[in-house]
N, CA, C and O atoms as CSV, one atom per row, in Angstrom:
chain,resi,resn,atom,element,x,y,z
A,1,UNK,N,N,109.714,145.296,73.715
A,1,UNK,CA,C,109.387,146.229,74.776
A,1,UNK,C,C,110.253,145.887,75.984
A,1,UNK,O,O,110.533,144.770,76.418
A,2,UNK,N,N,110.624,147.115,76.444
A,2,UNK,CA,C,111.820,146.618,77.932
A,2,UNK,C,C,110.874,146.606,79.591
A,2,UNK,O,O,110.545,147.530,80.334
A,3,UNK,N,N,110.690,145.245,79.667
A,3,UNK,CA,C,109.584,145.337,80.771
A,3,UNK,C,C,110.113,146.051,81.904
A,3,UNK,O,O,109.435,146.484,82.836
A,4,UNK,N,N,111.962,146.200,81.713
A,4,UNK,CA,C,112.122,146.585,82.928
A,4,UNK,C,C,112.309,148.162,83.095
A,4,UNK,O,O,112.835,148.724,84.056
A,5,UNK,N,N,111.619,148.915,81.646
A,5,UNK,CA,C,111.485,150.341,81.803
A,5,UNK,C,C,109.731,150.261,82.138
A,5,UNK,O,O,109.253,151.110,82.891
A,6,UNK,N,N,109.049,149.441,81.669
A,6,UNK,CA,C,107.609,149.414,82.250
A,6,UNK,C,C,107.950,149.290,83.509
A,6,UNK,O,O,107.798,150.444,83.910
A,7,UNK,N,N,108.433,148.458,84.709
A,7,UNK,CA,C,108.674,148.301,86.099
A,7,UNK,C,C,109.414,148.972,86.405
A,7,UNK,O,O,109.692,148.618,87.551
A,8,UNK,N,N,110.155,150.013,86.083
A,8,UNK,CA,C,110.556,151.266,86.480
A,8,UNK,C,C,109.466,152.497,86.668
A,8,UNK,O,O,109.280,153.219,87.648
A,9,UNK,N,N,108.627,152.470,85.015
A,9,UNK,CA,C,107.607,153.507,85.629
A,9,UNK,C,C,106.149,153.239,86.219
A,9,UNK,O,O,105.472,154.190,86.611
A,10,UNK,N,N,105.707,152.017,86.273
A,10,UNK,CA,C,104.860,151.163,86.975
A,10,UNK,C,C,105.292,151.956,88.458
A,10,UNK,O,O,104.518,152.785,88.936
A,11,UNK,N,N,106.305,151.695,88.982
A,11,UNK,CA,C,107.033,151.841,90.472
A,11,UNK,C,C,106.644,153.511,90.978
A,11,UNK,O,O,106.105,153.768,92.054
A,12,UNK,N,N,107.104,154.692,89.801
A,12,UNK,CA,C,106.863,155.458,90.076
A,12,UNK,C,C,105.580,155.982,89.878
A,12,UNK,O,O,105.338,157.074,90.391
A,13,UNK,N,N,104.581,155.326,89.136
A,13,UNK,CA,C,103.353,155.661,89.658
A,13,UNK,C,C,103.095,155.051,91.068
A,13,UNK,O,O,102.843,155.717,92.072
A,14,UNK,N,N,103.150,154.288,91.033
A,14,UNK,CA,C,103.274,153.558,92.683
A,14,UNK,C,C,103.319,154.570,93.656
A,14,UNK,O,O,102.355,155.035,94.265
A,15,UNK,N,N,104.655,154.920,93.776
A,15,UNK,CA,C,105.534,156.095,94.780
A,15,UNK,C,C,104.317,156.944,94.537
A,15,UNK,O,O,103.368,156.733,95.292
A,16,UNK,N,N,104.219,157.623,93.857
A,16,UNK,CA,C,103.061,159.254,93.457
A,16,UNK,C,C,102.029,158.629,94.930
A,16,UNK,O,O,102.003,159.084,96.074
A,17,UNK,N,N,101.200,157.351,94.293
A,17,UNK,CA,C,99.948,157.201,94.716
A,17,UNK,C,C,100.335,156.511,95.987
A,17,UNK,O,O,99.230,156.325,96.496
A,18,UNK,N,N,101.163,156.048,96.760
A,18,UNK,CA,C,101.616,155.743,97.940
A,18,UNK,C,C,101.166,156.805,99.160
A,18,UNK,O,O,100.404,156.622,100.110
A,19,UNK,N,N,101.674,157.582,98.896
A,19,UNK,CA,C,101.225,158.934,100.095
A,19,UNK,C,C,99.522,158.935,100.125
A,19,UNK,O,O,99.091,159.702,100.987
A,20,UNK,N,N,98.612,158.316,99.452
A,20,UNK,CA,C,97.284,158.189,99.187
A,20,UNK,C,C,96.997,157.299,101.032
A,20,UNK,O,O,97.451,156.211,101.385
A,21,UNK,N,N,96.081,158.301,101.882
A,21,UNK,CA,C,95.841,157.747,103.428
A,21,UNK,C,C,95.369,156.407,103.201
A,21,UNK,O,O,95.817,155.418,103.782
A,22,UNK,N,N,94.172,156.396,102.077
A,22,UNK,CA,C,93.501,155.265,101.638
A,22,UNK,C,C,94.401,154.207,101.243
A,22,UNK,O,O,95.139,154.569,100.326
A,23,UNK,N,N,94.607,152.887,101.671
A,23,UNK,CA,C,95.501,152.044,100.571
A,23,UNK,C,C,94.531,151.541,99.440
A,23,UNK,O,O,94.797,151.630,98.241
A,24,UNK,N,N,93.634,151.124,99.841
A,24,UNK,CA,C,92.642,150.192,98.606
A,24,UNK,C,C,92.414,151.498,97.649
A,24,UNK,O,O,92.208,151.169,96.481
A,25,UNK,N,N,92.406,152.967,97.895
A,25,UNK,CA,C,91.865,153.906,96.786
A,25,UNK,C,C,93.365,154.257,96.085
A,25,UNK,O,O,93.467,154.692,94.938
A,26,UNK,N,N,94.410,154.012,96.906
A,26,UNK,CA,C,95.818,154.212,96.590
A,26,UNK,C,C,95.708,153.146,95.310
A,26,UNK,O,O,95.711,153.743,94.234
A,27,UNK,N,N,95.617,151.770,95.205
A,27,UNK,CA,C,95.533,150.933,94.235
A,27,UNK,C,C,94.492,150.961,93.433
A,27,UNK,O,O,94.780,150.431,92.360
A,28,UNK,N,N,93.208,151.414,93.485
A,28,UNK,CA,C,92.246,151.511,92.739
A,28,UNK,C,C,93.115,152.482,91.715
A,28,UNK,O,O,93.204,152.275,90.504
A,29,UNK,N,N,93.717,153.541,92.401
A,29,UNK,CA,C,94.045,154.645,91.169
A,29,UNK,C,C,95.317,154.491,90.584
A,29,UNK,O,O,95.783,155.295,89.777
A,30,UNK,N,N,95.968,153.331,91.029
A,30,UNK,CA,C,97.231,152.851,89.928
A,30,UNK,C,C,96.615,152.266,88.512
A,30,UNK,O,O,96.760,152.370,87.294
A,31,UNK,N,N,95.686,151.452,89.689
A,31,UNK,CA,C,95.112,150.442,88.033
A,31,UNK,C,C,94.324,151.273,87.197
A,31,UNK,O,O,94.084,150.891,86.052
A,32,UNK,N,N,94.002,152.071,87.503
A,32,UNK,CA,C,93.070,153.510,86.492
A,32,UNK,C,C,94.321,154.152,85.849
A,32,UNK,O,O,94.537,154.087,84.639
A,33,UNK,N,N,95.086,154.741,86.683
A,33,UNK,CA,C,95.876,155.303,85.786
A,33,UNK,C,C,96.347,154.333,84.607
A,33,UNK,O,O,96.392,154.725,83.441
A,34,UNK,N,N,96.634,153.264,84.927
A,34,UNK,CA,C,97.491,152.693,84.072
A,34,UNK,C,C,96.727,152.166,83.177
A,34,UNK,O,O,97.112,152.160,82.008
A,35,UNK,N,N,95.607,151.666,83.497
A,35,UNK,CA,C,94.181,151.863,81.769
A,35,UNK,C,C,93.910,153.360,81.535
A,35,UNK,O,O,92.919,153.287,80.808
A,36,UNK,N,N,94.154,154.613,81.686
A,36,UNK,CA,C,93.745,155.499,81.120
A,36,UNK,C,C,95.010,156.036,80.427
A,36,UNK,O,O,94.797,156.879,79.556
A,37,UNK,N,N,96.169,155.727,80.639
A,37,UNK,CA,C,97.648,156.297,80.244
A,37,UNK,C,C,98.357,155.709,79.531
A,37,UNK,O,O,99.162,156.215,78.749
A,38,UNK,N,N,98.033,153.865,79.811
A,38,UNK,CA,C,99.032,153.078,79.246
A,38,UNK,C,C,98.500,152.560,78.247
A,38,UNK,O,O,97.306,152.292,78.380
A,39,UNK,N,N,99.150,152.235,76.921
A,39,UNK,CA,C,98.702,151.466,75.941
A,39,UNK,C,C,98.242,149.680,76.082
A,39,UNK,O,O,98.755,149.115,77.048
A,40,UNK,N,N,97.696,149.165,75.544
A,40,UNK,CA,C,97.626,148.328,75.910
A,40,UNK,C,C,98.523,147.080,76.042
A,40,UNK,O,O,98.752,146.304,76.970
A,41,UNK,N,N,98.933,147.177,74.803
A,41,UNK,CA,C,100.382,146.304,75.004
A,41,UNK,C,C,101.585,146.545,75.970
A,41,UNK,O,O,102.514,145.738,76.008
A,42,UNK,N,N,101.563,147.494,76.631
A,42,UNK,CA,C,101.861,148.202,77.900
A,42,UNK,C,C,101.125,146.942,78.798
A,42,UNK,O,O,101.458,145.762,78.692
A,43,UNK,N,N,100.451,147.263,79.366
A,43,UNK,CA,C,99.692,147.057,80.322
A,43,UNK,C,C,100.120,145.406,80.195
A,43,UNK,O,O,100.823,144.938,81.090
A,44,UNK,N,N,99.787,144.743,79.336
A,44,UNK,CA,C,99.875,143.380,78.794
A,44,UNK,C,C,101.418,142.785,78.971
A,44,UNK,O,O,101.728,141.677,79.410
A,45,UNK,N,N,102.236,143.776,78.534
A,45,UNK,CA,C,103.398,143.028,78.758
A,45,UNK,C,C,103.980,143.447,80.649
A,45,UNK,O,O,104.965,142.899,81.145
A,46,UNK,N,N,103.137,144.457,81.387
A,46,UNK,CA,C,103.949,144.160,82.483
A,46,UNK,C,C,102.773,143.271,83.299
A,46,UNK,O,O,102.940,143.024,84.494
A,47,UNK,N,N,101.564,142.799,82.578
A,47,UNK,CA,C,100.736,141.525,83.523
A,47,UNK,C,C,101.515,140.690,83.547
A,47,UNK,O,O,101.748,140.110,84.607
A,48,UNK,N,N,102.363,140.262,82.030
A,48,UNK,CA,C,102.633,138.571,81.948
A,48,UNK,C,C,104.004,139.161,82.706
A,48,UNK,O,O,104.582,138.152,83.109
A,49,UNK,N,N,104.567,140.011,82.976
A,49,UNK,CA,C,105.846,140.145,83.533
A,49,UNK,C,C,105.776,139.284,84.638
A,49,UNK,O,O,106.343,138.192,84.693
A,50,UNK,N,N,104.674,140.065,86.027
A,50,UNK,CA,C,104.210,139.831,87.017
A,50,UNK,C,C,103.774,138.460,87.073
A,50,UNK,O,O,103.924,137.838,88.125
A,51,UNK,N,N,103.118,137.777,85.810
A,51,UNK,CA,C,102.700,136.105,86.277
A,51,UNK,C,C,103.559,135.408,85.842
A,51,UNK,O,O,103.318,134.201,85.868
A,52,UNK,N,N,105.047,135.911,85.206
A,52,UNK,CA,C,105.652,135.092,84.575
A,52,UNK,C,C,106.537,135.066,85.865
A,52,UNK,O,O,106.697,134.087,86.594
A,53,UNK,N,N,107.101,136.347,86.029
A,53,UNK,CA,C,108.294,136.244,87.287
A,53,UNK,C,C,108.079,136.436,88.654
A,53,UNK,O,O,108.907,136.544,89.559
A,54,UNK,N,N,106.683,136.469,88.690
A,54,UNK,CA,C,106.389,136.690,90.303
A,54,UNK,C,C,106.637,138.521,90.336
A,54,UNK,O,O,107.040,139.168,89.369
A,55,UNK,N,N,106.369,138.954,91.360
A,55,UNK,CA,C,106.706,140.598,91.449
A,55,UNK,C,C,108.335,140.999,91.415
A,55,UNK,O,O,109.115,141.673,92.088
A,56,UNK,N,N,108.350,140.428,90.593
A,56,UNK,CA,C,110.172,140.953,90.558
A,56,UNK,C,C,110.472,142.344,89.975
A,56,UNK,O,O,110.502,142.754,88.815
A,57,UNK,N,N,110.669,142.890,91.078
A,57,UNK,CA,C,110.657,144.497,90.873
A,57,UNK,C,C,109.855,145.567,90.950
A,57,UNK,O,O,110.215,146.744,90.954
A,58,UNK,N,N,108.209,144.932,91.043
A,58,UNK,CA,C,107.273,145.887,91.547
A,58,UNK,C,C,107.005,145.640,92.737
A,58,UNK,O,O,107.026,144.617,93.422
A,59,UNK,N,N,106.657,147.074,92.976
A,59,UNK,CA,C,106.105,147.558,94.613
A,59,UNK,C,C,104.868,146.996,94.582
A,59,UNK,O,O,104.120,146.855,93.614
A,60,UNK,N,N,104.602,146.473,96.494
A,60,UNK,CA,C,103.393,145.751,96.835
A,60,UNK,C,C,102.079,146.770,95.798
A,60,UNK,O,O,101.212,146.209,95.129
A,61,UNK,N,N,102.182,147.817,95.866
A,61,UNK,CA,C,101.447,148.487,95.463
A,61,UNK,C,C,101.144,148.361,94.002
A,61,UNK,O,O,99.927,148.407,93.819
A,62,UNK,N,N,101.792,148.227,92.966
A,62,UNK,CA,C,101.624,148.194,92.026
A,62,UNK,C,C,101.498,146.608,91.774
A,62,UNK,O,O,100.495,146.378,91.098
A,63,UNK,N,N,101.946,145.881,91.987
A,63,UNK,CA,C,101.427,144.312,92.137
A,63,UNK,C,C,100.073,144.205,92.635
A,63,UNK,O,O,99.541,143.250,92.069
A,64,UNK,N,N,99.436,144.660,93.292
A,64,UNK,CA,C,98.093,144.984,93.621
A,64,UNK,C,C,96.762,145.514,92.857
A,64,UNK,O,O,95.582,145.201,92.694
A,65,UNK,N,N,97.634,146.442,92.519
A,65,UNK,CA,C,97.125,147.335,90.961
A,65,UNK,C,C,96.755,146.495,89.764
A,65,UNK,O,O,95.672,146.679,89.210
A,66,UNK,N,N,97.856,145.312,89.215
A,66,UNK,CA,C,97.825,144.545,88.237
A,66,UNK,C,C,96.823,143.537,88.447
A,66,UNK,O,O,96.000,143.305,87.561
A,67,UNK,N,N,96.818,142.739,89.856
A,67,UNK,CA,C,95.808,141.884,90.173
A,67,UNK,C,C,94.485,142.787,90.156
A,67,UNK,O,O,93.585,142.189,89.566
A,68,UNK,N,N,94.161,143.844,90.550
A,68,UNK,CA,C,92.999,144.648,90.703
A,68,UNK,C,C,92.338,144.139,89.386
A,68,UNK,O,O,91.409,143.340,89.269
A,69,UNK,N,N,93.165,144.908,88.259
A,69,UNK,CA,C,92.956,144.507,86.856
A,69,UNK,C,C,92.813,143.541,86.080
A,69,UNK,O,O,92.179,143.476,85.027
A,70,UNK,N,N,93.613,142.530,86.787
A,70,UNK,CA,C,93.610,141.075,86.143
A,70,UNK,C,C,91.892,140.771,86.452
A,70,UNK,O,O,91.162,140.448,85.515
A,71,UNK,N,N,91.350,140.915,87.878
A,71,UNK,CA,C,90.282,140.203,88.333
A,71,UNK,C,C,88.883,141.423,87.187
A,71,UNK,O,O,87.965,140.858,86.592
A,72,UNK,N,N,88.980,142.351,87.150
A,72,UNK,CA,C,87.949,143.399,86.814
A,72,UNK,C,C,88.244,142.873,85.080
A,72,UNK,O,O,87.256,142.995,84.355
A,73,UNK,N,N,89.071,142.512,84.651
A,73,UNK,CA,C,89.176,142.218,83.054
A,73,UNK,C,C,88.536,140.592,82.801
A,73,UNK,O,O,88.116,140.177,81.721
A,74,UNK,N,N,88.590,139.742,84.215
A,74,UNK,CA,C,88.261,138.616,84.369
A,74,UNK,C,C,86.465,138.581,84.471
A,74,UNK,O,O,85.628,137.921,83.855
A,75,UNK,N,N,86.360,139.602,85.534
A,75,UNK,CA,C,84.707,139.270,86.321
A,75,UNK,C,C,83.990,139.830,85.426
A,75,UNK,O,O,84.051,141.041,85.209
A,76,UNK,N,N,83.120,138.921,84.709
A,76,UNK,CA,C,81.495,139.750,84.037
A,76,UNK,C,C,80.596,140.970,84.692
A,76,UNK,O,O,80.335,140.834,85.888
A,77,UNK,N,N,80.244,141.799,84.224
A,77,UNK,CA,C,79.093,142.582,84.153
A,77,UNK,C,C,78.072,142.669,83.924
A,77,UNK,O,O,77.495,143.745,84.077
């Protein structure tokens, strides 16, 4: 998988949801989109991207998005 076509379109969901007034609902709805759109091995290979290389290449926004997810896949219910 080419993480750096995932962090290409990671980015442009980003951009879309950027113009969002809200920032915290701006990132709530990256990390939704990207569990309702992305496969999972998707999703998986641009987490370890992000903990492997630091945000190299994603927007604050979408780095935000991934942690959102990291912690909600982490915290019990």
């Amino acid at each position: 998988m080419d993480v750096q076509n995932l962090v290409r379109m990671a980015n442009q969901i980003g951009q879309f949801f950027h113009s969002y007034p809200d920032h915290d609902e701006a990132v709530r709805e990256v990390a939704a989109h990207l569990r309702r759109f992305w496969e999972p091995r998707m999703r998986r290979a641009l987490v370890e991207h992000m903990n492997r290389d630091g945000n190299d290449g994603l927007l604050p926004l979408v780095s935000e998005a991934l942690h959102l997810m990291q912690t909600q896949e982490t915290t019990p219910t």
